[in-house]
FIMIMI-974066 format. One record per atom (N, C-alpha, C): residue in three letters; x negated, y, z. Coordinates in pm, whole numbers, padded with zeros to 5 digits, always signed. Example, Ala and Ser with C-alpha at 12.3 -4.5 7.8 and 13.67 -1.06 7.14 Angstrom:
<rs>
ala-01319-00569+00780ala-01230-00450+00780ala-01320-00330+00780ser-01285-00225+00708ser-01367-00106+00714ser-01290+00003+00787
</rs>
This chain:
<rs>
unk+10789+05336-07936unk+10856+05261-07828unk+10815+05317-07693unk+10910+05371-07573unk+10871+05371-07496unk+10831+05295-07345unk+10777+05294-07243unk+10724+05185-07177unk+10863+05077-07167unk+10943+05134-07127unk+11016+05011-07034unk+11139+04957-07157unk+11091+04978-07294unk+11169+04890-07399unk+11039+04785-07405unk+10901+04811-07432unk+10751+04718-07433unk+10750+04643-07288unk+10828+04656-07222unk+10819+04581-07096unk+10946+04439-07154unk+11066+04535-07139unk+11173+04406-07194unk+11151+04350-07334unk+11076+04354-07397unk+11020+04324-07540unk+10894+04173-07484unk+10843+04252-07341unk+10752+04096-07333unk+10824+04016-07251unk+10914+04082-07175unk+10981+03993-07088unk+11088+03835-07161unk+11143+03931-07286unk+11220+03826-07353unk+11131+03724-07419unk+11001+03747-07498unk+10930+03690-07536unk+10869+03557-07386unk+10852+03602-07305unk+10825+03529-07226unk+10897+03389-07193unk+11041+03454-07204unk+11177+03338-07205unk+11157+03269-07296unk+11147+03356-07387unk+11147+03223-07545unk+11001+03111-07560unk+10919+03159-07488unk+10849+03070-07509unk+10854+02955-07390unk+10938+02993-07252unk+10884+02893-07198unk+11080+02761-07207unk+11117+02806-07303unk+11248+02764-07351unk+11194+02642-07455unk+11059+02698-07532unk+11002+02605-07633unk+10925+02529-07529unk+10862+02542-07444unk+10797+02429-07360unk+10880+02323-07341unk+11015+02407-07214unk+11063+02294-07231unk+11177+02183-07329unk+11171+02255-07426unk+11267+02220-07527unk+11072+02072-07581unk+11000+02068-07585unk+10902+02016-07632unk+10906+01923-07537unk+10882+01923-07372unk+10882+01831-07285unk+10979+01746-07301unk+11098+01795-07333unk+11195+01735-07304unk+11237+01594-07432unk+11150+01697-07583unk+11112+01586-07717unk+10999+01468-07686unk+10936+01475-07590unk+10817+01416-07550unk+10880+01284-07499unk+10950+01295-07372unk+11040+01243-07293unk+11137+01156-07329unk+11159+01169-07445unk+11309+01113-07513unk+11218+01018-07597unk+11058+01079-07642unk+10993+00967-07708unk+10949+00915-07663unk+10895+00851-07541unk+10844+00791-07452unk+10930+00705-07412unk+11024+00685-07414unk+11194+00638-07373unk+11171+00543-07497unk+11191+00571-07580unk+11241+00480-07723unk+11106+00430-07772unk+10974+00475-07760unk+10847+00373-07748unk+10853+00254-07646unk+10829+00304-07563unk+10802+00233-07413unk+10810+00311-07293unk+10757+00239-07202unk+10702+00329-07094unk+10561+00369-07042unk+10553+00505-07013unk+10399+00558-07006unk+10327+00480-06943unk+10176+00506-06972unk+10075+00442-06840unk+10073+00495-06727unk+10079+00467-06586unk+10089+00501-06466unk+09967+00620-06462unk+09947+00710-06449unk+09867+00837-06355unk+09800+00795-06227unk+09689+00742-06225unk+09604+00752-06119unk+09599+00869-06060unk+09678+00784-05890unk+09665+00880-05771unk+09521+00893-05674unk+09519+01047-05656unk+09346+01099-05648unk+09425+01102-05475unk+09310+01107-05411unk+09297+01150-05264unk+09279+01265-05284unk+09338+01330-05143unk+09333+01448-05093unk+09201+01500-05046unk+09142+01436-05062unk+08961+01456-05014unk+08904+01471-05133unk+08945+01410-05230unk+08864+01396-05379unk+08935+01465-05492unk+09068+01548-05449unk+09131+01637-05558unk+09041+01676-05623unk+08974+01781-05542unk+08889+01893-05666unk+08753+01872-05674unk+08669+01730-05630unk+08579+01656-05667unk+08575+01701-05815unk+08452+01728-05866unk+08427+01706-06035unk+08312+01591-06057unk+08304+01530-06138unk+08152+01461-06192unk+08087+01531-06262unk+07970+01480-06207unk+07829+01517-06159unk+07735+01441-06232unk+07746+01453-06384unk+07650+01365-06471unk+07485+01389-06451unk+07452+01477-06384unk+07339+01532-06361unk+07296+01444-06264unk+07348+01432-06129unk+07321+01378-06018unk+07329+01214-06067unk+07186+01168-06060unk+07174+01008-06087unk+07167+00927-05968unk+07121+00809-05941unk+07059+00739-05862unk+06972+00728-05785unk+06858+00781-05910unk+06732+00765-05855unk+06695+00935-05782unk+06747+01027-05799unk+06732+01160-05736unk+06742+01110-05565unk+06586+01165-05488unk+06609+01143-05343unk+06677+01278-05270unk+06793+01312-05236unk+06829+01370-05168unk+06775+01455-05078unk+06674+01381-04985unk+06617+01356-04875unk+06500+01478-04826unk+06450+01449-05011unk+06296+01465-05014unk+06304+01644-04985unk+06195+01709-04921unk+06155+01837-04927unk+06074+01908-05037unk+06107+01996-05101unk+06059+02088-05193unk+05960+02147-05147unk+05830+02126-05190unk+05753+02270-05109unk+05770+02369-05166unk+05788+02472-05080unk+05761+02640-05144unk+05699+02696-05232unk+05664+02692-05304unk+05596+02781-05423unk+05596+02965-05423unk+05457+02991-05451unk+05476+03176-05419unk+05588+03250-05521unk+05639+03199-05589unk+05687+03252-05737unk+05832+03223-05675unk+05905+03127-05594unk+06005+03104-05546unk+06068+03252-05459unk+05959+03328-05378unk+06024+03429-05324unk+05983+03584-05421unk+06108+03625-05475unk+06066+03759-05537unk+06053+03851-05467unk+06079+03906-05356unk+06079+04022-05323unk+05922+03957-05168unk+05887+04056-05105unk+05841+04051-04937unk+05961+04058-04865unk+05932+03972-04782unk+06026+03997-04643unk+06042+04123-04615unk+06186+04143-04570unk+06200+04285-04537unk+06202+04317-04367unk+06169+04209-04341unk+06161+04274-04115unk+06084+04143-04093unk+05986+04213-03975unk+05824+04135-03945unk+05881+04071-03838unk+05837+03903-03861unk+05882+03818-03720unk+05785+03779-03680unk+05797+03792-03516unk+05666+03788-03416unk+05765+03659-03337unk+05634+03582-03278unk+05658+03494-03159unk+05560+03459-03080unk+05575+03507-02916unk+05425+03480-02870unk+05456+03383-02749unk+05353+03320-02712unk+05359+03238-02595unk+05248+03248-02491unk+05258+03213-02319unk+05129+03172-02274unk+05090+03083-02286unk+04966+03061-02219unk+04868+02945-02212unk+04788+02962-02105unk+04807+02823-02010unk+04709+02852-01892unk+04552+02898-01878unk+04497+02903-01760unk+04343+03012-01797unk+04200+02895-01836unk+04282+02743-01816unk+04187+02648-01786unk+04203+02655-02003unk+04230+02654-02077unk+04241+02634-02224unk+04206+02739-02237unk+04124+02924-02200unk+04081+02998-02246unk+03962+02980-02327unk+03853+02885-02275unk+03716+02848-02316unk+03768+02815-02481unk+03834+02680-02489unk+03872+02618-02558unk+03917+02700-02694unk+04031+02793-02661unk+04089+02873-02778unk+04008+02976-02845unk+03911+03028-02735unk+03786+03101-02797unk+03683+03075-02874unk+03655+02951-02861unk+03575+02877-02945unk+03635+02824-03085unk+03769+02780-03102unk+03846+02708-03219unk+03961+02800-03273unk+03922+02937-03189unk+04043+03068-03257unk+04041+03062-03390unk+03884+03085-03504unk+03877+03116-03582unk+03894+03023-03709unk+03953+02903-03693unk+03966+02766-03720unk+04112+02820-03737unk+04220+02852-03641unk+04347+02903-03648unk+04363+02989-03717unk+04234+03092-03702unk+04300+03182-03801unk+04314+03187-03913unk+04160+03108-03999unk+04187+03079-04130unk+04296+02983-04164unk+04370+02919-04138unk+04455+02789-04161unk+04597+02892-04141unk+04615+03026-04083unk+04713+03112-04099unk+04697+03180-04216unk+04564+03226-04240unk+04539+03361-04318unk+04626+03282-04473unk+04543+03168-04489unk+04598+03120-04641unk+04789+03108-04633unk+04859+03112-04544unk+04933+03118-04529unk+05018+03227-04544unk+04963+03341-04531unk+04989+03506-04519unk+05079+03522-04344unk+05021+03473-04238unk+05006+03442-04087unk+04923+03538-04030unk+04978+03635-03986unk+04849+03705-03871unk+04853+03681-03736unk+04770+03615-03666unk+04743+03565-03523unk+04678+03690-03418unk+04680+03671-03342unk+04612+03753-03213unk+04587+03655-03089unk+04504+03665-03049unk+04438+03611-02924unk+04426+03686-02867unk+04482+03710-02721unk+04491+03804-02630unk+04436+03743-02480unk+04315+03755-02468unk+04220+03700-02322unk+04257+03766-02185unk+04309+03881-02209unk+04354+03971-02050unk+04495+03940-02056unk+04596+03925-02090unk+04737+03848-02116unk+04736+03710-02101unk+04635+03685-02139unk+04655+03517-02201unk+04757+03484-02235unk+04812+03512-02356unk+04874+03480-02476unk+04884+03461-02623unk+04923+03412-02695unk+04869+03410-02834unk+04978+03410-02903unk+04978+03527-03031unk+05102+03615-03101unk+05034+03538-03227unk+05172+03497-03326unk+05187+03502-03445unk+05345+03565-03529unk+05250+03665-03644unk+05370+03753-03667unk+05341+03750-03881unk+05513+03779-03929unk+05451+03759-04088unk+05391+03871-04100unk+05332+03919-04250unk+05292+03983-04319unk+05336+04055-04437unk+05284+04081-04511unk+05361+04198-04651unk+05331+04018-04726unk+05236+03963-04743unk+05184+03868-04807unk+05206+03678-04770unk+05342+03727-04644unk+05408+03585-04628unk+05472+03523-04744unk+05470+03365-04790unk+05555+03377-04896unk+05675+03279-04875unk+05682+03197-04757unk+05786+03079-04710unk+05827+03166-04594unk+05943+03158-04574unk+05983+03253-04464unk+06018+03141-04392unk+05981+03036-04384unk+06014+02932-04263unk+05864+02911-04218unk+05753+02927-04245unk+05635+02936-04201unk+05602+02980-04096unk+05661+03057-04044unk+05603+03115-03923unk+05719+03097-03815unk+05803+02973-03815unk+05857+02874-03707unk+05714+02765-03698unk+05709+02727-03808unk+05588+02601-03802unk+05443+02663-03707unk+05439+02802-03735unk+05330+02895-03635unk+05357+02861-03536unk+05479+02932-03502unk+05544+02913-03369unk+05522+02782-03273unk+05534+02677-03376unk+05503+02544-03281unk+05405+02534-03298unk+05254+02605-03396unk+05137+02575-03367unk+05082+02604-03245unk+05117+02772-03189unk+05055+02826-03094unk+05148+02704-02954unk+05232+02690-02982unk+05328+02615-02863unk+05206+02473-02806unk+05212+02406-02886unk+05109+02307-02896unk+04979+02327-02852unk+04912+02401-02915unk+04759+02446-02871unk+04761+02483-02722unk+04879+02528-02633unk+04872+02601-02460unk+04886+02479-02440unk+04961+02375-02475unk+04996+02218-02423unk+04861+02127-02468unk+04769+02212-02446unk+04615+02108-02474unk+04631+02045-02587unk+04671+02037-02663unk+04674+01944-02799unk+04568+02035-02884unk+04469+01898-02921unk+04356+01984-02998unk+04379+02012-03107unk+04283+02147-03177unk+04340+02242-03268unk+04370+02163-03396unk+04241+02042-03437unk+04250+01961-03555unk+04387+01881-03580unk+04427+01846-03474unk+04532+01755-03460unk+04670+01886-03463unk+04688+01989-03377unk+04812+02084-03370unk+04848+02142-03543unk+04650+02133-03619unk+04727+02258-03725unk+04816+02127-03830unk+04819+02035-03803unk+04884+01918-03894unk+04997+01948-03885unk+05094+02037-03832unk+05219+02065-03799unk+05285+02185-03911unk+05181+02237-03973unk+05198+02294-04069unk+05271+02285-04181unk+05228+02117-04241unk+05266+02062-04351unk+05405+02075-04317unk+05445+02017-04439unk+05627+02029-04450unk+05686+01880-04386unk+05646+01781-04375unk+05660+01648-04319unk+05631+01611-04192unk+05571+01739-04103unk+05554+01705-03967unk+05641+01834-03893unk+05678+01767-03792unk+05783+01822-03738unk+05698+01832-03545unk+05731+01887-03476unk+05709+01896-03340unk+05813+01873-03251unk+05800+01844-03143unk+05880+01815-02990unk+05819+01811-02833unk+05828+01898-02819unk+05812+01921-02642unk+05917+01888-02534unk+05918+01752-02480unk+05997+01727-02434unk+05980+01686-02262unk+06062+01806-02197unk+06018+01827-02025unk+06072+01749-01947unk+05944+01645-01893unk+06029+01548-01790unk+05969+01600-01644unk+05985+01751-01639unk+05944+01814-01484unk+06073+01739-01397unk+06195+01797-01444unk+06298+01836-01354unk+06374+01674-01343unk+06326+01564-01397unk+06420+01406-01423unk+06410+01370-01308unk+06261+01385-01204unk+06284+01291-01133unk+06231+01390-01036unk+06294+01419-00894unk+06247+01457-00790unk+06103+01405-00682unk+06108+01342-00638unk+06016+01259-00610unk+05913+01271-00666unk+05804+01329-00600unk+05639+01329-00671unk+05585+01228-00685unk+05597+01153-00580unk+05536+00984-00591unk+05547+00933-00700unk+05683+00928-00727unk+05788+00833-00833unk+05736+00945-00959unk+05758+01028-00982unk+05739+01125-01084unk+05576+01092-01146unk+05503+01071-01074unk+05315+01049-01082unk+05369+00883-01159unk+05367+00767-01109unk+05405+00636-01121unk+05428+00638-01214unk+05549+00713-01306unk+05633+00645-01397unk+05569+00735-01501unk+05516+00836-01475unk+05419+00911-01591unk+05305+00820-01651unk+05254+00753-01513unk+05097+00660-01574unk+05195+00578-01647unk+05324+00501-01625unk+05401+00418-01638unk+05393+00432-01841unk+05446+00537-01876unk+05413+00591-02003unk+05299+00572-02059unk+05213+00595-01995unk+05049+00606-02060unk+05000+00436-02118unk+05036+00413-01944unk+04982+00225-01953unk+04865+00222-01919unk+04841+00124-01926unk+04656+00040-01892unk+04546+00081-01981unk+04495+00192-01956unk+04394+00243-02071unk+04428+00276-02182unk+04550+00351-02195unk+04683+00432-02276unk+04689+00340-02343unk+04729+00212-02342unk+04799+00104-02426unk+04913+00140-02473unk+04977+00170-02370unk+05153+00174-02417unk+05147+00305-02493unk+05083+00397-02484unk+05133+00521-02571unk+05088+00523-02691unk+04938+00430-02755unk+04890+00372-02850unk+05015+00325-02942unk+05066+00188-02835unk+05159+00109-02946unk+05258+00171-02966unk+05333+00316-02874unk+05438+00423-02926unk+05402+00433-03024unk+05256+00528-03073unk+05276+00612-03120unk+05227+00539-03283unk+05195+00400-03272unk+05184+00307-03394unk+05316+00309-03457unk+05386+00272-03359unk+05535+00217-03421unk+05641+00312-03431unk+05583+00455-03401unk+05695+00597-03442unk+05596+00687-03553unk+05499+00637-03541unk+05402+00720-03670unk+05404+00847-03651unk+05392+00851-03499unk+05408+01001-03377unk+05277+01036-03340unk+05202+01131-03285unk+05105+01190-03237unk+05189+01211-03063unk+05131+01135-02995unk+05230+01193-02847unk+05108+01207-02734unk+05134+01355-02680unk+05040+01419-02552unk+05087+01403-02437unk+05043+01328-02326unk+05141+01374-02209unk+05047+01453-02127unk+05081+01570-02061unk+05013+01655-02037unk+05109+01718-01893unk+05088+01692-01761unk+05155+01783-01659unk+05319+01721-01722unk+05369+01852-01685unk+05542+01807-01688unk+05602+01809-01815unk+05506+01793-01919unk+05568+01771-02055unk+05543+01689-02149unk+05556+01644-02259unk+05532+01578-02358unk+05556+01641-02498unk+05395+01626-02565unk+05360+01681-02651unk+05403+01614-02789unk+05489+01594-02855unk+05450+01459-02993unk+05509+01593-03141unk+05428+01500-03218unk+05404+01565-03352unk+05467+01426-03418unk+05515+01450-03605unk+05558+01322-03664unk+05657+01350-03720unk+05709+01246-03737unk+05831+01260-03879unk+05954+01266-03788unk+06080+01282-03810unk+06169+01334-03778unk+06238+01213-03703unk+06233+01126-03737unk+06334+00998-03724unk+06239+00920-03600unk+06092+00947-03632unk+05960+00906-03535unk+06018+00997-03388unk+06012+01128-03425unk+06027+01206-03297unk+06160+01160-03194unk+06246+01131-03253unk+06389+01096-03197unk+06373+00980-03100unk+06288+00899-03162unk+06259+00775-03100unk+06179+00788-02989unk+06062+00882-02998unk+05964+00894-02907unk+06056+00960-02809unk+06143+01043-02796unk+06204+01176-02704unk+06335+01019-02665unk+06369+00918-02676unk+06446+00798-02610unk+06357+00768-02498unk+06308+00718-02577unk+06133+00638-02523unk+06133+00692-02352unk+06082+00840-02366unk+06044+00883-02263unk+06101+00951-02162unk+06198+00973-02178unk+06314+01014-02133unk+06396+00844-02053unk+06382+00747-02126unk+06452+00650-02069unk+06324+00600-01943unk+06225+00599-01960unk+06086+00584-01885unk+06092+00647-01797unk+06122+00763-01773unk+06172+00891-01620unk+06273+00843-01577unk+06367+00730-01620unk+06506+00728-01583unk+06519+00585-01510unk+06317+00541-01527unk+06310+00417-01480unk+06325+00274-01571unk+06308+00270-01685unk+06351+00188-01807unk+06211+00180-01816unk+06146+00067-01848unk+06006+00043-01900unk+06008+00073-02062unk+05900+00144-02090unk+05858+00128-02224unk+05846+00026-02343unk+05846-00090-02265unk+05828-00213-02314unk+05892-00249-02369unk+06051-00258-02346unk+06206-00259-02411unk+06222-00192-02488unk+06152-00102-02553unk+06179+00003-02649unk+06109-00063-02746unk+05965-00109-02697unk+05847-00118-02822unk+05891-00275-02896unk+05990-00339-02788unk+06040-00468-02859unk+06097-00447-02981unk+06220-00364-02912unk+06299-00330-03012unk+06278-00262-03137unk+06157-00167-03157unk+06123-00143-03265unk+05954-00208-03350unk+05960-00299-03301unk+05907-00395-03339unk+05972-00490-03446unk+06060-00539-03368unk+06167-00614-03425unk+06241-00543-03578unk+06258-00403-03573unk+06320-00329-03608unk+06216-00308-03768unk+06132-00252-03747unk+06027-00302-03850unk+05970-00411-03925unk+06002-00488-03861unk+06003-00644-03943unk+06110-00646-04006unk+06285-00611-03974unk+06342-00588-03984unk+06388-00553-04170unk+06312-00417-04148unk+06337-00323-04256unk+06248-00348-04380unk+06172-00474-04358unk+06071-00527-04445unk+06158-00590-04584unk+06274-00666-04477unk+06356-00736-04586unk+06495-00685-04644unk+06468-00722-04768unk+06543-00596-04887unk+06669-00648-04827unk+06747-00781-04808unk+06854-00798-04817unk+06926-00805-04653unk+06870-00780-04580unk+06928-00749-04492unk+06962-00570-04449unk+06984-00511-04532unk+06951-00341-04578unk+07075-00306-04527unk+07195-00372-04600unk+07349-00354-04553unk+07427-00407-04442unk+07335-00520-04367unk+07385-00564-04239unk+07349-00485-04140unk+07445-00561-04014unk+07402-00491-03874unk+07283-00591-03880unk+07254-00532-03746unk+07099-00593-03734unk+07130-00620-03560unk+07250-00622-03516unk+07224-00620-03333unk+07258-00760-03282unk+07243-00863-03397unk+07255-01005-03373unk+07065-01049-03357unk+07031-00919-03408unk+06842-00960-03423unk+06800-00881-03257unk+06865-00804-03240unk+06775-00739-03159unk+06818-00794-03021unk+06732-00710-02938unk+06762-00792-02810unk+06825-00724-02732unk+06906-00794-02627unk+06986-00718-02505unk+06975-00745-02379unk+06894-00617-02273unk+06871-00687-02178unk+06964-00640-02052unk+06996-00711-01990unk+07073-00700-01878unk+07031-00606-01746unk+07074-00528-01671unk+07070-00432-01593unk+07100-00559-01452unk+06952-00547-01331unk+06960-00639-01238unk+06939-00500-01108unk+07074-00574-01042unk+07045-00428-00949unk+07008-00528-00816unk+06875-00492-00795unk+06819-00585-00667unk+06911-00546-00551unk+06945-00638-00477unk+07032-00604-00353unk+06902-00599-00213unk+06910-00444-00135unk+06815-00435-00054unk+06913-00456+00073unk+06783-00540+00228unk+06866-00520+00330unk+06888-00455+00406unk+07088-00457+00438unk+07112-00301+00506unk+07009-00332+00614unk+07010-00210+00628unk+06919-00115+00780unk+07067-00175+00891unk+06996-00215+00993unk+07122-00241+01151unk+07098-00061+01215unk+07264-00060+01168unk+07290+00100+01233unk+07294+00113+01402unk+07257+00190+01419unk+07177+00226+01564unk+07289+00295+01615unk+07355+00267+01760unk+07424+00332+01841unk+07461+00465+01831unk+07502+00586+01835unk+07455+00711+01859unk+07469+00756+02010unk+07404+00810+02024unk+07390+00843+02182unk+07492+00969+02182unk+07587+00996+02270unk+07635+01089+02333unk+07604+01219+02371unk+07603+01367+02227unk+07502+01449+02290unk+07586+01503+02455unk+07458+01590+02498unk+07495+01651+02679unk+07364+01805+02620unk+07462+01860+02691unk+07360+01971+02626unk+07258+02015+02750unk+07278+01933+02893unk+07164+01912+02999unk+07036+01839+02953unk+06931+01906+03004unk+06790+01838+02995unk+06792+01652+03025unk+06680+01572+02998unk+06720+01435+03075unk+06671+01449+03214unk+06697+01323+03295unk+06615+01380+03451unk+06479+01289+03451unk+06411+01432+03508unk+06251+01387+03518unk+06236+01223+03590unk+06107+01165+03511unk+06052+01094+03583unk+06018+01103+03730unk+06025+01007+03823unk+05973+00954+03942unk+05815+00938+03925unk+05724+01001+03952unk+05611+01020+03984unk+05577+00840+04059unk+05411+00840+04048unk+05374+00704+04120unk+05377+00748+04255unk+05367+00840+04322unk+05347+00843+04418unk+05486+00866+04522unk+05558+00900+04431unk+05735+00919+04504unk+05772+00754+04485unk+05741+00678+04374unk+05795+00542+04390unk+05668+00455+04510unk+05598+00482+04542unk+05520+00417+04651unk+05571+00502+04780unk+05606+00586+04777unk+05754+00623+04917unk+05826+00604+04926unk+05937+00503+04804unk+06045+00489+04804unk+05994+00290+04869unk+05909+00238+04805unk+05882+00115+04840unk+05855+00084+04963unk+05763+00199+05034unk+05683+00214+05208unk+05522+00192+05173unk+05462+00167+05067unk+05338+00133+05053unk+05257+00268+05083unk+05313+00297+05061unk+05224+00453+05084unk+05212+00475+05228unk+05269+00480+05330unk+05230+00460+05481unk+05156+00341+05487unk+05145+00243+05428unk+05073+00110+05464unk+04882+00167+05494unk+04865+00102+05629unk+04717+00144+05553unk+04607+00064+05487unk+04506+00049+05428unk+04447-00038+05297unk+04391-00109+05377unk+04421-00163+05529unk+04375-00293+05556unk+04465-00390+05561unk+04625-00321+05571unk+04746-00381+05566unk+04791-00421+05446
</rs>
């Protein structure tokens, strides 16, 4: 046979079979008729067409949760070395020289190589042949970030773990005013750091305030809250309104059955009072003259203009 008889040879075959399809649909159809009528076909959404089930995926699986890394997870070494360096002012030199070697071991197990650089003043962390999480040396990254922002070393290397997260959040540029800018910073701190205590109770945050920034360490959902917090505090909002509210908010989450409600019938709402100050009485404007004013009359020209000055001091 040559090709193009094996071509019309499948082509007819093709006809004939789809002649038996529908010659079959059409027997199907005619029996469905003289039974009854079919069961209706559940209509799928257009979002859930090509959805499959997922017998694997249960209930109790947390979504949420983080995997730690394991060395056996990465087969090969990284193939290109990532560096990130930062400064640090000269007043934290003492400090980093003394607790460098504290950093470095808490990298080394990591496969982290650090540098401390005293004539730069800067401090480099870069991977290795022997890195084995290639997200590790972002978490560096915010170690060395932290340590220039005075946060002590015991407390910065906690940023490591997989459950703590970092935030540096700059309230230099919020408020102009140095006065006001100083004020509303202690404003944050509180009365013998009260208020940043009960923050950092009720966000399960580590928070530094340090110059024009803010230092906080903590869980993810903690940090969000703290970076409201202080940010609404520069904007003139007391702290206090915050710590209500998540106060409340934690008692809150205690009880199982209120899980699916709103909750903004519990919380509180406070009203915005805009003190009315009194106007200033606007002042005339004077008429500029681009002439000098005219000099004073001397005492002794107004005692010639009176005659006392010819008088003599027995008169």
């Amino acid at each position: 046979m040559g090709i193009f008889q094996q071509i019309l040879h499948f082509s007819k075959s093709e006809t004939n079979s789809k002649d038996e399809e529908d010659a079959n649909i059409s027997e199907n159809e005619k029996h469905t008729h003289e039974v009854g009528e079919a069961k209706p076909v559940k209509e799928v959404s257009k979002n859930k067409r090509y959805r499959k089930e997922k017998p694997w995926d249960t209930d109790d699986i947390d979504h949420w949760k983080v995997e730690p890394m394991k060395p056996e997870d990465l087969r090969a070494p990284l193939l290109e070395e990532s560096t990130f360096a930062t400064l640090f002012p000269k007043y934290r030199q003492n400090y980093l020289r003394e607790f460098w070697p504290q950093v470095t071991n808490a990298l080394q197990k990591l496969g982290i190589a650090c540098v401390l650089d005293l004539v730069e003043g800067s401090m480099t962390v870069k991977t290795t042949r022997k890195t084995t999480d290639p997200y590790i040396i972002l978490k560096a990254r915010d170690l060395i970030k932290l340590l220039s922002r005075s946060v002590p070393v015991q407390q910065a290397l906690s940023v490591l773990e997989d459950d703590v997260a970092c935030d540096i959040i700059k309230i230099g540029n919020i408020v102009r005013n140095k006065e006001r800018f100083v004020k509303r910073r202690q404003r944050l701190i509180g009365p013998n750091g009260n208020t940043l205590k009960a923050i950092e109770l009720l966000t399960q945050c580590y928070v530094m305030v340090q110059g024009n920034t803010v230092s906080t360490m903590g869980p993810f959902k903690g940090l969000k809250a703290v970076r409201l917090i202080v940010i609404d505090c520069m904007k003139n909002i007391h702290p206090i309104y915050h710590i209500k509210e998540l106060m409340i908010r934690r008692e809150l989450a205690k009880d199982s059955t209120l899980k699916e409600e709103s909750w903004d019938r519990f919380l509180p709402h406070f009203k915005k009072k805009n003190i009315k100050l009194p106007k200033k009485k606007s002042q005339a404007k004077k008429e500029y003259t681009p002439f000098p004013p005219a000099q004073q009359p001397r005492k002794i020209d107004l005692q010639i203009e009176s005659g006392e000055y010819f008088l003599s001091s027995e008169q």
